[in-house]
Biopython code that builds the backbone (N, CA, C, O; Angstrom):
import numpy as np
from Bio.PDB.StructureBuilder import StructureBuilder

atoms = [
    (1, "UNK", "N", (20.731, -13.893, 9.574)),
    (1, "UNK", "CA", (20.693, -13.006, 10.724)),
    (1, "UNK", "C", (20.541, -11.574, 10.232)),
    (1, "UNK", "O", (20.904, -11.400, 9.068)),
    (2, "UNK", "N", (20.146, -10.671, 10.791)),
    (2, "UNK", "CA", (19.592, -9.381, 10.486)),
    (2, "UNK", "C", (20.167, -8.353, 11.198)),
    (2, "UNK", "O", (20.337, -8.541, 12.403)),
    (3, "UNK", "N", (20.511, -7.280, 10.696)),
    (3, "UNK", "CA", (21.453, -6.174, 11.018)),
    (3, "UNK", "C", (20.613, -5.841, 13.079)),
    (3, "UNK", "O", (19.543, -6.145, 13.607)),
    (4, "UNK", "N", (21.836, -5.124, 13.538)),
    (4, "UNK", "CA", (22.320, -5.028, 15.076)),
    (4, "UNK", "C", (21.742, -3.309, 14.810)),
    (4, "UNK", "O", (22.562, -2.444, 14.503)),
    (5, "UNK", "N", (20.543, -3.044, 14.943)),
    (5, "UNK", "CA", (20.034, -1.950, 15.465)),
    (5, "UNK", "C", (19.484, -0.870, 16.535)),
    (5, "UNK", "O", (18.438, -1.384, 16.931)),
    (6, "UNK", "N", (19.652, 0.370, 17.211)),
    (6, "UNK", "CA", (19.206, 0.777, 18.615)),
    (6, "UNK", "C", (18.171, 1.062, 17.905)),
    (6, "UNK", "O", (18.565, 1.351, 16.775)),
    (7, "UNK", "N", (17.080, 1.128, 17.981)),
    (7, "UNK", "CA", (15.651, 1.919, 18.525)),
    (7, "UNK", "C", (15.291, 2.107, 19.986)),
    (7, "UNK", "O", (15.417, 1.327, 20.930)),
    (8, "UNK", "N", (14.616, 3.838, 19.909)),
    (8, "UNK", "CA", (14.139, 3.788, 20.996)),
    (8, "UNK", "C", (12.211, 3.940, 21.114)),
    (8, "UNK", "O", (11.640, 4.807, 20.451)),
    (9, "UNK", "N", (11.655, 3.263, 21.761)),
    (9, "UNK", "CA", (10.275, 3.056, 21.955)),
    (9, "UNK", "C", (9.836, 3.580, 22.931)),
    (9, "UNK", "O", (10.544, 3.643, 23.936)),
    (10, "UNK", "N", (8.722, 4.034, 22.924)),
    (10, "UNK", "CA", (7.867, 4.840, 23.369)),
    (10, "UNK", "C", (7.246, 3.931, 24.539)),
    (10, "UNK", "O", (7.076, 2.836, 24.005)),
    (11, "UNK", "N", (6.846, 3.858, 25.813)),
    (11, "UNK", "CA", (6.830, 2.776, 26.728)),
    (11, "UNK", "C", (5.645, 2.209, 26.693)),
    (11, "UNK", "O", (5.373, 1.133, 27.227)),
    (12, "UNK", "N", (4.583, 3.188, 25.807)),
    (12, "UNK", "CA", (2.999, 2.753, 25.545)),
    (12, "UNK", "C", (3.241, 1.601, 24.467)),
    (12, "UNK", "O", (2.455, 0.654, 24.492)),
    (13, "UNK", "N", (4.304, 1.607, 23.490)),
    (13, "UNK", "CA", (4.364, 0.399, 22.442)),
    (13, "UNK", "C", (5.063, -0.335, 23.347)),
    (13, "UNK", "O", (4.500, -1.352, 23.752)),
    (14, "UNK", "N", (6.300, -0.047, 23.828)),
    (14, "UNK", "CA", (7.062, -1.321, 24.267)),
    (14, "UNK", "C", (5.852, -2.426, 25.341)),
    (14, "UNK", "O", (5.959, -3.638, 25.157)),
    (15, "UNK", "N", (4.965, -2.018, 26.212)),
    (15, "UNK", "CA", (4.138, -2.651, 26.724)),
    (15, "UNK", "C", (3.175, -3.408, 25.826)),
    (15, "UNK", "O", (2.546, -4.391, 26.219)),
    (16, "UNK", "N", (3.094, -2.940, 24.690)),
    (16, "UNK", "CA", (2.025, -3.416, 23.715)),
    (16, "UNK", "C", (2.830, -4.491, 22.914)),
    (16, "UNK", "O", (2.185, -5.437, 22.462)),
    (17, "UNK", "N", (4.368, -4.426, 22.665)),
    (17, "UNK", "CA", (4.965, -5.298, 22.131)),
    (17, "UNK", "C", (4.852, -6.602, 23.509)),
    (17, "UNK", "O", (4.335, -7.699, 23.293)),
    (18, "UNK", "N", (5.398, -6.232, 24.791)),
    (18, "UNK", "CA", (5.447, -7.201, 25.706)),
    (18, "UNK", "C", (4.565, -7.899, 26.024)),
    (18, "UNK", "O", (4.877, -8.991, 26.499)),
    (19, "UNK", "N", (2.873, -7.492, 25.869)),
    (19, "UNK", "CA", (1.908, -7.954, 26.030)),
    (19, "UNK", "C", (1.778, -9.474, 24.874)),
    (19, "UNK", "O", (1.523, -10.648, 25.142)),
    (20, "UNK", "N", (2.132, -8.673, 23.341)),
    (20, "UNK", "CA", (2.073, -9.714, 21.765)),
    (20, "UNK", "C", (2.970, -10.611, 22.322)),
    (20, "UNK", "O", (2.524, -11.758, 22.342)),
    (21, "UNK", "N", (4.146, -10.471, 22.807)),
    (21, "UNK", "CA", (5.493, -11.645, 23.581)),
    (21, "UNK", "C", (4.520, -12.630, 24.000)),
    (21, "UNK", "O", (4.169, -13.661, 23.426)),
    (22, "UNK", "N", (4.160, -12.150, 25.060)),
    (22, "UNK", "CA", (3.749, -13.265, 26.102)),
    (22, "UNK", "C", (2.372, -14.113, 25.639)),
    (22, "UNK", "O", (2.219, -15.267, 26.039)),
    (23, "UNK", "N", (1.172, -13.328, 24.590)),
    (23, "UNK", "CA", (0.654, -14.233, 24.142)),
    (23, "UNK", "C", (0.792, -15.177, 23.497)),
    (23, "UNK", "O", (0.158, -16.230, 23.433)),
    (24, "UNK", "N", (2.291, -14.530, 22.614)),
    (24, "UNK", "CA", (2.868, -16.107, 21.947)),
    (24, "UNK", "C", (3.326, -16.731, 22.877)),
    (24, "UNK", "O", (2.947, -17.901, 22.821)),
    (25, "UNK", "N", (3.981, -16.522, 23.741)),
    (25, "UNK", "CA", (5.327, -17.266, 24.232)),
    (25, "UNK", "C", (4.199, -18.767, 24.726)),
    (25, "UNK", "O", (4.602, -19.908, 24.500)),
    (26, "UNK", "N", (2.607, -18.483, 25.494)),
    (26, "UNK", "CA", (1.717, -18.914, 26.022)),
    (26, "UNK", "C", (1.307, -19.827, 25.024)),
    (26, "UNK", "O", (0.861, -20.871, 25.501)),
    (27, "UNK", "N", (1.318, -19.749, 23.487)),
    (27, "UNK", "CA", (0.408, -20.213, 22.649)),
    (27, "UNK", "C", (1.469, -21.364, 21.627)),
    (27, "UNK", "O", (1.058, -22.062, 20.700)),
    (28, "UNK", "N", (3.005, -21.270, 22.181)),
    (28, "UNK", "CA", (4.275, -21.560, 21.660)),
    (28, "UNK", "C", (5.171, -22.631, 22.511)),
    (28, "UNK", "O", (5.331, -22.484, 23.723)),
    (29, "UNK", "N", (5.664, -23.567, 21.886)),
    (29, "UNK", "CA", (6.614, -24.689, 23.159)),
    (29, "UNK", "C", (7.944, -24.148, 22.662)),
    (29, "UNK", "O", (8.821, -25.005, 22.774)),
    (30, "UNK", "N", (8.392, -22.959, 22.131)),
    (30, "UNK", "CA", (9.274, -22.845, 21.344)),
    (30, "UNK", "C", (9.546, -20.996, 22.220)),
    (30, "UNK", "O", (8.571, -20.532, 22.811)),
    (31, "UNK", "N", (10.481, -20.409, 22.195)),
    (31, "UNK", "CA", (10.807, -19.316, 23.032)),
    (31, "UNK", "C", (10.466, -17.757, 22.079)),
    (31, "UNK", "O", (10.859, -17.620, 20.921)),
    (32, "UNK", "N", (9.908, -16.999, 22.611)),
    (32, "UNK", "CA", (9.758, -15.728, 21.233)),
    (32, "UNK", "C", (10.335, -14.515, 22.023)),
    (32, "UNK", "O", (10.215, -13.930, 23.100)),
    (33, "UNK", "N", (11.119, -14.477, 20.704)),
    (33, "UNK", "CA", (11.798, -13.244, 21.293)),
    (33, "UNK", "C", (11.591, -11.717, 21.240)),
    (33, "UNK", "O", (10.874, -11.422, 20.284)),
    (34, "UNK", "N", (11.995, -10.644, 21.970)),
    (34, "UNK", "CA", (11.157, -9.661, 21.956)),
    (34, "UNK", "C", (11.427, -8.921, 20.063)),
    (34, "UNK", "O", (10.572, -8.324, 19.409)),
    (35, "UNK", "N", (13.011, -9.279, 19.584)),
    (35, "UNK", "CA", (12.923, -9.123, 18.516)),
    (35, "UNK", "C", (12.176, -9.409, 17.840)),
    (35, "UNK", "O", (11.463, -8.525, 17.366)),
    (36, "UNK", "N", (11.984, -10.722, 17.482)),
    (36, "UNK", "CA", (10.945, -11.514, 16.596)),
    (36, "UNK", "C", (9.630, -10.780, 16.606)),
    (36, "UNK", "O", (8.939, -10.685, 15.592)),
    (37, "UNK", "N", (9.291, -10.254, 17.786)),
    (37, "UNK", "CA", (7.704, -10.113, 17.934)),
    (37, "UNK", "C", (8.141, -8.671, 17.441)),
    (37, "UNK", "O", (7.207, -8.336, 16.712)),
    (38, "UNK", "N", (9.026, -7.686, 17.453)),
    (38, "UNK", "CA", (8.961, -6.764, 16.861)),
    (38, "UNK", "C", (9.178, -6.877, 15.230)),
    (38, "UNK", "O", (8.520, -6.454, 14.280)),
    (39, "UNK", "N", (10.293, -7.574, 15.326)),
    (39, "UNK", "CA", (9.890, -7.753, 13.364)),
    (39, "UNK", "C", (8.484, -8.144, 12.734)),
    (39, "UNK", "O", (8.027, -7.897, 11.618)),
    (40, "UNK", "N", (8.023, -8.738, 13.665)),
    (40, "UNK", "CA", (6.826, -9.163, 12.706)),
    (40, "UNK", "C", (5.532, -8.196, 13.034)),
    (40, "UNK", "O", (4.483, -8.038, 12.409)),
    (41, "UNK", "N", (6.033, -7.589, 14.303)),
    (41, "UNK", "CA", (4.852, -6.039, 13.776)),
    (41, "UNK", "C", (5.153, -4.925, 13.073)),
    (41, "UNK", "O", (4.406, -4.050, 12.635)),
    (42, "UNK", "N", (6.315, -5.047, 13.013)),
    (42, "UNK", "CA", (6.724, -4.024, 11.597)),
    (42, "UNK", "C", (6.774, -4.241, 10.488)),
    (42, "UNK", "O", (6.883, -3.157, 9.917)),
    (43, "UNK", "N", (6.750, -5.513, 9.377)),
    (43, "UNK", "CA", (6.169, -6.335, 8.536)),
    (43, "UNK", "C", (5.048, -5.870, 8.554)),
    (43, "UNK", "O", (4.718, -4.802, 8.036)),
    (44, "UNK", "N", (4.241, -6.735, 9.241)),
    (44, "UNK", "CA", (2.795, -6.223, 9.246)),
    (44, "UNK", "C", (2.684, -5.072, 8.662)),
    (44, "UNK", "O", (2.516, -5.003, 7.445)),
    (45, "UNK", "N", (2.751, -4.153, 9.329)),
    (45, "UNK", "CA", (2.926, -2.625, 9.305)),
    (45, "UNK", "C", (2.995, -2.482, 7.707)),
    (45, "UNK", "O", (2.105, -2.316, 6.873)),
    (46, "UNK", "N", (4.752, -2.642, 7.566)),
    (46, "UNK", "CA", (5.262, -2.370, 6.570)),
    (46, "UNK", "C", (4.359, -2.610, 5.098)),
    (46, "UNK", "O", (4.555, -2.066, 4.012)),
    (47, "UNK", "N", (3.038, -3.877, 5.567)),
    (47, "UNK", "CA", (2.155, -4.351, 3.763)),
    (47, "UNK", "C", (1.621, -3.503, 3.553)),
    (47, "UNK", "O", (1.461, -3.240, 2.362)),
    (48, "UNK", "N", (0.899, -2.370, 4.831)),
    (48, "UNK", "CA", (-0.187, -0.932, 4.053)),
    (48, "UNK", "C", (0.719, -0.080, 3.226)),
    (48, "UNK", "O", (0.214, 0.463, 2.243)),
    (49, "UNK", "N", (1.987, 0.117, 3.483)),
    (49, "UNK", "CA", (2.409, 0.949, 2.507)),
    (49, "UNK", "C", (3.317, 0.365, 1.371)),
    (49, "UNK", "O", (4.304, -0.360, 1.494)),
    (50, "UNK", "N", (2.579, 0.996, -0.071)),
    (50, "UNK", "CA", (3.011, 0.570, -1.528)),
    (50, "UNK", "C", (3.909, 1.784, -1.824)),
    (50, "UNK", "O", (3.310, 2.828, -2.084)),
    (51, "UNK", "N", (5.277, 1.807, -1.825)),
    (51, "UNK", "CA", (5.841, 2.807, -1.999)),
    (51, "UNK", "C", (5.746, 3.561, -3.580)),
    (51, "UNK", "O", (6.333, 4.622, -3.794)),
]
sb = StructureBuilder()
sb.init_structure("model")
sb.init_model(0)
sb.init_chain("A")
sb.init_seg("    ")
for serial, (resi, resn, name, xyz) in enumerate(atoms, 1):
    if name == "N":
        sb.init_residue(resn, " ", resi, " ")
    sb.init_atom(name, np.array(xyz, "f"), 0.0, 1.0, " ", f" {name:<3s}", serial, name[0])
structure = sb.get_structure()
């Protein structure tokens, strides 16, 4: 399990995260959560930069 964090989002991403939700949730027999779909666009994210 992974640390209990606030962020706050900007409502142009949070719609863009809710939009990635629901294409999985559609493409999935299994439930996705809005976390999940945010960890894994920040991953993403996170491979362009080589610190």
């Amino acid at each position: 399990m992974g640390s209990r964090i606030t962020v706050v989002l900007d409502s142009t991403n949070t719609e863009k995260l809710r939009n990635i939700q629901a294409k999985m949730i559609k493409t999935s027999t299994k439930s996705v959560s809005f976390s999940h779909v945010l960890n894994l666009v920040v991953s993403e994210g996170l491979k362009k930069f080589k610190p």
